[in-house]
C-alpha positions as CSV (number, residue, x, y, z in Angstrom):
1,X,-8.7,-5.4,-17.0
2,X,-5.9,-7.2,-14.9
3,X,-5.7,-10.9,-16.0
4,X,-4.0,-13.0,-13.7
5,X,-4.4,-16.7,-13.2
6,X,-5.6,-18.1,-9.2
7,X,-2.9,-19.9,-7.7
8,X,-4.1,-23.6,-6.5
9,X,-6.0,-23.1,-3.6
10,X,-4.4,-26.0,-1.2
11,X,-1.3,-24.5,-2.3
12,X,-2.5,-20.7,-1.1
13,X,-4.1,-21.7,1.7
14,X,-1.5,-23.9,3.5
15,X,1.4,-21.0,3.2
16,X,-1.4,-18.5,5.1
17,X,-1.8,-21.2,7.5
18,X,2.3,-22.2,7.7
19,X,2.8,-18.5,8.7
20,X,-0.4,-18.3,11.3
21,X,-2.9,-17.0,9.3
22,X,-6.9,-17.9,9.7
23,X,-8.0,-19.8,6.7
24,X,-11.7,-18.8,7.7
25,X,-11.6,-15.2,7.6
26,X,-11.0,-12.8,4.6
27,X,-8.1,-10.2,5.5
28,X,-7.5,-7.7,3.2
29,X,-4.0,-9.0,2.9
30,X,-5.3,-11.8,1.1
31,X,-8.0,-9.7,-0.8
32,X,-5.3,-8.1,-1.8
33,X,-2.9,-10.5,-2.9
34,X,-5.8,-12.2,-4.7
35,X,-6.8,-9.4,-7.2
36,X,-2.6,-9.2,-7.8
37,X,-2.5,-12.7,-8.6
38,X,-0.5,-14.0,-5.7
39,X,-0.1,-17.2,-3.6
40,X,-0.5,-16.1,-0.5
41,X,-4.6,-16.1,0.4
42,X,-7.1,-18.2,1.3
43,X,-10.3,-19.3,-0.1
44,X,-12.2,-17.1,2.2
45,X,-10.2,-14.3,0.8
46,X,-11.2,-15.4,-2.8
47,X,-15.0,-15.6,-1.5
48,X,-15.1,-11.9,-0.4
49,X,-13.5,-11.0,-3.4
50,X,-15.6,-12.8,-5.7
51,X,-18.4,-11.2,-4.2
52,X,-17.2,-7.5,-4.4
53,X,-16.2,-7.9,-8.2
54,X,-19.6,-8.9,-8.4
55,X,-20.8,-5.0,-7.6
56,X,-17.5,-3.6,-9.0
57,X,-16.0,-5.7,-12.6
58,X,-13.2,-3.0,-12.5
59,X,-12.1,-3.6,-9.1
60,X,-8.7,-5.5,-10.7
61,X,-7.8,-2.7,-12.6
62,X,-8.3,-0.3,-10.1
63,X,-5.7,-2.1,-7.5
64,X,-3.7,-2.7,-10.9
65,X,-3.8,1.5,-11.3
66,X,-2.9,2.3,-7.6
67,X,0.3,-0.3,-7.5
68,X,1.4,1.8,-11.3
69,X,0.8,5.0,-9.4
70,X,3.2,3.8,-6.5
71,X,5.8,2.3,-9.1
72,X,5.7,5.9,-11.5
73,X,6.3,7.5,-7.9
74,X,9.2,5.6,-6.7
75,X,10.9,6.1,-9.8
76,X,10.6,9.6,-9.3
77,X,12.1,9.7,-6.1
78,X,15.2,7.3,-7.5
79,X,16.1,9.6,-10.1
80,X,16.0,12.1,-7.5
81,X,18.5,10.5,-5.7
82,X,17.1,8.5,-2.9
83,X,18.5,5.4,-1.7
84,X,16.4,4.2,0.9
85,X,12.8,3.5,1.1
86,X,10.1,2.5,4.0
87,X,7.2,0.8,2.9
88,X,3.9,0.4,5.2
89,X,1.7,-2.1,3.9
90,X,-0.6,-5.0,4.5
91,X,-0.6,-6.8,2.0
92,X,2.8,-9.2,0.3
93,X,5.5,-7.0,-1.6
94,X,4.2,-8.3,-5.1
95,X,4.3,-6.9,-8.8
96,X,6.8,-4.3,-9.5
97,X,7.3,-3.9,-5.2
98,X,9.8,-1.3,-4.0
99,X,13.2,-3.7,-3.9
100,X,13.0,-5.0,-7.2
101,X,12.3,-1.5,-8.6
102,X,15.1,-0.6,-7.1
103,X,17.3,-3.1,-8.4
104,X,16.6,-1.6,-11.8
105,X,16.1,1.9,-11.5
106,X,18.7,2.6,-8.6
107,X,20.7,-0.4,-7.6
108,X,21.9,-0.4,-3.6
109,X,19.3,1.7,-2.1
110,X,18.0,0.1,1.0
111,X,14.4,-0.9,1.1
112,X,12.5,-1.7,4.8
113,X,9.0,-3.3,4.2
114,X,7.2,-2.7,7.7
115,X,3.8,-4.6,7.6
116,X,0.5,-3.9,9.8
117,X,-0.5,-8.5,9.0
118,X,1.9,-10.8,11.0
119,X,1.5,-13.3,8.7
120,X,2.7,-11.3,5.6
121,X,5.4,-10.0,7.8
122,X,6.8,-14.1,8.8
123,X,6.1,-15.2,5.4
124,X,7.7,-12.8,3.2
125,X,10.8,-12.9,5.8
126,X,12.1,-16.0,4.4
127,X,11.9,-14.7,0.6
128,X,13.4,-11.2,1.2
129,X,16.9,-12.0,1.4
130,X,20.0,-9.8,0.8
131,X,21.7,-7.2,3.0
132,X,19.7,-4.1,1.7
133,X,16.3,-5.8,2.2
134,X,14.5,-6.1,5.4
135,X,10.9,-6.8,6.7
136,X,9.0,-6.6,10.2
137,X,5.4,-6.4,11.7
138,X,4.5,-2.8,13.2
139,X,0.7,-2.0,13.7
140,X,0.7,1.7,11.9
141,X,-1.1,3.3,14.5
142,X,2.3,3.3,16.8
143,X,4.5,4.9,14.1
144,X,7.2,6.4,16.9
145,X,8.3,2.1,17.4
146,X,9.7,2.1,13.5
147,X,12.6,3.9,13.7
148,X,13.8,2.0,16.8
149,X,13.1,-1.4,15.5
150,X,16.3,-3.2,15.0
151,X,16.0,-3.6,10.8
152,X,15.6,0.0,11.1
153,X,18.4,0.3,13.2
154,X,19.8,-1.7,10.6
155,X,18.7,-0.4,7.1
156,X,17.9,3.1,7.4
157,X,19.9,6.0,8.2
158,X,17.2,8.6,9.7
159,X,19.7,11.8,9.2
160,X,19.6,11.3,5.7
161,X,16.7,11.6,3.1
162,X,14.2,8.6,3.0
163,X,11.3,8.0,0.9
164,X,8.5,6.8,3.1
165,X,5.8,4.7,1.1
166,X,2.1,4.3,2.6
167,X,0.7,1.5,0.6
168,X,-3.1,-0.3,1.1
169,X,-3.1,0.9,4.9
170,X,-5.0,4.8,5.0
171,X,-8.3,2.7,3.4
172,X,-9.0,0.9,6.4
173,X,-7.8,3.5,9.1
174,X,-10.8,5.3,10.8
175,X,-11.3,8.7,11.5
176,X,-10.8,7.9,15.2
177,X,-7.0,6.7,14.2
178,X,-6.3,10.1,13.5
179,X,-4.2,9.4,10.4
180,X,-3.2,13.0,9.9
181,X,-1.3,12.7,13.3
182,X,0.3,9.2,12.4
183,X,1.5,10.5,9.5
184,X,2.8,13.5,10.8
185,X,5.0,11.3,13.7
186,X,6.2,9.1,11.1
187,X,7.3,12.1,9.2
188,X,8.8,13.5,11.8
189,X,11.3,10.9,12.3
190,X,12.3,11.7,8.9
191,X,15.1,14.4,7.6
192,X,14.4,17.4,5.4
193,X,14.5,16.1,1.7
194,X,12.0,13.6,2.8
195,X,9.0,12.4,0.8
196,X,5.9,10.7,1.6
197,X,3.9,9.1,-1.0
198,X,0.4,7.8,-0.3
199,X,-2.9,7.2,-1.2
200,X,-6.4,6.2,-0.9
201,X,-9.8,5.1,-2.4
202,X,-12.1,8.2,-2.5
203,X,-15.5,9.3,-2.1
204,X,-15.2,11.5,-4.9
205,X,-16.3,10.4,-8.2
206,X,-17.9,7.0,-6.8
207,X,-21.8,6.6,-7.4
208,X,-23.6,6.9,-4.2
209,X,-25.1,3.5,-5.1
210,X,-21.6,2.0,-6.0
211,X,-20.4,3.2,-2.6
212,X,-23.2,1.6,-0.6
213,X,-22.7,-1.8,-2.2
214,X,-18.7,-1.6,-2.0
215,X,-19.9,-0.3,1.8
216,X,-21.8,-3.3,2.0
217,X,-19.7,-5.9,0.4
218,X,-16.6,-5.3,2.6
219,X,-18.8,-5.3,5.4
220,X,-19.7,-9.1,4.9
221,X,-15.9,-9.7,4.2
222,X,-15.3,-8.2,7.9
223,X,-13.4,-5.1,6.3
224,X,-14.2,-1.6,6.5
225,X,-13.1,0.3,3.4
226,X,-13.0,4.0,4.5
227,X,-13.2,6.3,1.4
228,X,-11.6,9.6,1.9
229,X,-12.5,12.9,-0.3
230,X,-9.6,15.2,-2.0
231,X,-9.8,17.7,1.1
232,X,-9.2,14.7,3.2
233,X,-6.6,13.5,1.4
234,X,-4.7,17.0,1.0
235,X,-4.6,16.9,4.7
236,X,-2.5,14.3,5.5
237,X,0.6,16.2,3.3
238,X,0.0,19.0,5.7
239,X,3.1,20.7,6.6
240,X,4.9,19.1,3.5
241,X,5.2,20.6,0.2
242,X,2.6,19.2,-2.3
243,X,4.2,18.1,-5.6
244,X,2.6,18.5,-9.1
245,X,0.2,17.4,-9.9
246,X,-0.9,17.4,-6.2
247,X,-3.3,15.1,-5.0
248,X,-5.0,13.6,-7.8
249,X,-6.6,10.2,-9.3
250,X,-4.0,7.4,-9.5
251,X,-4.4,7.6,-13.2
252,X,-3.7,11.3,-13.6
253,X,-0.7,11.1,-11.5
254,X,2.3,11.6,-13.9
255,X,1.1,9.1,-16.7
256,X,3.2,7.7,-18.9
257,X,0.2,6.2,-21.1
258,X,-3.8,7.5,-22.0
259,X,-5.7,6.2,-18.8
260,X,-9.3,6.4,-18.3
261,X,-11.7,7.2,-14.9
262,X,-13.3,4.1,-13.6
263,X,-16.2,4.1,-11.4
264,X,-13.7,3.4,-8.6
265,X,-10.8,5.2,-8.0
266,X,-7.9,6.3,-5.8
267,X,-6.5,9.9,-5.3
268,X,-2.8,9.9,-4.9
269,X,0.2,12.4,-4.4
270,X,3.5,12.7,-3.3
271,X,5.0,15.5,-0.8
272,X,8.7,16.7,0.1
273,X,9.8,17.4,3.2
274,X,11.2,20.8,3.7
């Protein structure tokens, strides 16, 4: 299990609140940042959390799972020779996030953080600092307004090859969002050589009665958690070319250690543009 130790809640609270959050209502942002161990959430956020880790123990080690799978992938894609990333998110850059990856792995590639919660955006503003780091607000569901923004203008160089990162978004856009299509624009914007890494909490190995009190619980928190199944999430590469292993569970995505299936899981991949 992820261990982590809560952050004082005054403490968490009053930097939501200093960037214009609402202390009273979970966002997922803070759900988020809560099961990661960070100091940005509220105690409402901690509530809703607490109560779905009351249905699902494991639901620290499955966010801990997804943000590996992201970190084995952007490896991948440094040693491939990429130097610039764009990350869609929610939720604060935290753990092992894109920029300090990258100051590792492949030091000077340029990393954009675009975020879909206005707070996250204004708060993590005044801590990303440095010429080849940049953030800004950007609802996902108007991708074509990314490229134009003026830190994109800025950090990213559209004619060249860009790795384009889709992190804790696609499990709270609908099926009326169309987010085959959103994906697809976004891509667009991007050269051959491309890739697109995403994923997303599935449908399929879930219990039906797991699924209707994770349904449940994130309906009291005000969030609804869409689960997608592998067709679904083989869709949104289409038109790209499907890397091994292909869209698979988090876990089974290029390990680098034994894993084990937990009752909850995401299915992952990673796609080239050709």
């Amino acid at each position: 299990m992820l261990t982590w130790q809560p952050p004082p809640p005054v403490a968490a609270d009053a930097r939501v609140l200093a960037s214009g959050g609402d202390p009273t209502v979970p966002a997922h942002s803070g759900m988020m940042d809560y099961l990661l161990g960070g100091d940005f959430n509220t105690a409402a956020d901690r509530a809703a959390v607490e109560k779905i880790r009351a249905v699902a123990p494991d639901i620290g080690e499955v966010v801990a799972e997804n943000l590996a799978f992201y970190s084995r992938a952007l490896r991948t894609v440094f040693k491939a020779g990429i130097e610039q990333v764009v990350e869609l998110g929610i939720g604060m850059p935290c753990g092992d996030a894109a920029h300090h990856l990258a100051r590792r792995v492949s030091p000077g590639t340029k990393v954009l953080y675009v975020s879909g919660d206005k707070p996250v955006a204004t708060h993590a503003k005044s801590h990303l600092t440095g010429e080849a780091t940049g953030i800004f607000y950007n609802d996902i569901r108007e991708p074509h307004r990314i490229p134009e923004h003026p830190e994109a203008r800025r950090l990213i160089d559209w004619d060249r090859p860009v790795a384009i990162v889709v992190r804790d978004v696609l499990n709270y856009l609908q099926c009326e969002d169309n987010p085959q299509y959103l994906l697809a624009r976004l891509m667009k914007s991007a050269s051959s050589g491309s890739y697109l890494i995403a994923s997303n909490t599935t449908s399929e190995s879930i219990s039906d009665l797991l699924y209707e009190q994770l349904a449940h619980s994130f309906s009291n928190a005000g969030q609804k958690l869409v689960f997608r199944s592998q067709a679904e999430m083989e869709s949104l590469f289409a038109g790209l070319t499907l890397l091994d292993p292909g869209v698979v569970g988090v876990h089974e995505w290029r390990p680098e250690k034994p894993t084990k299936p937990l009752p909850m899981q995401f299915l992952g991949g990673m796609a080239i543009k050709p």
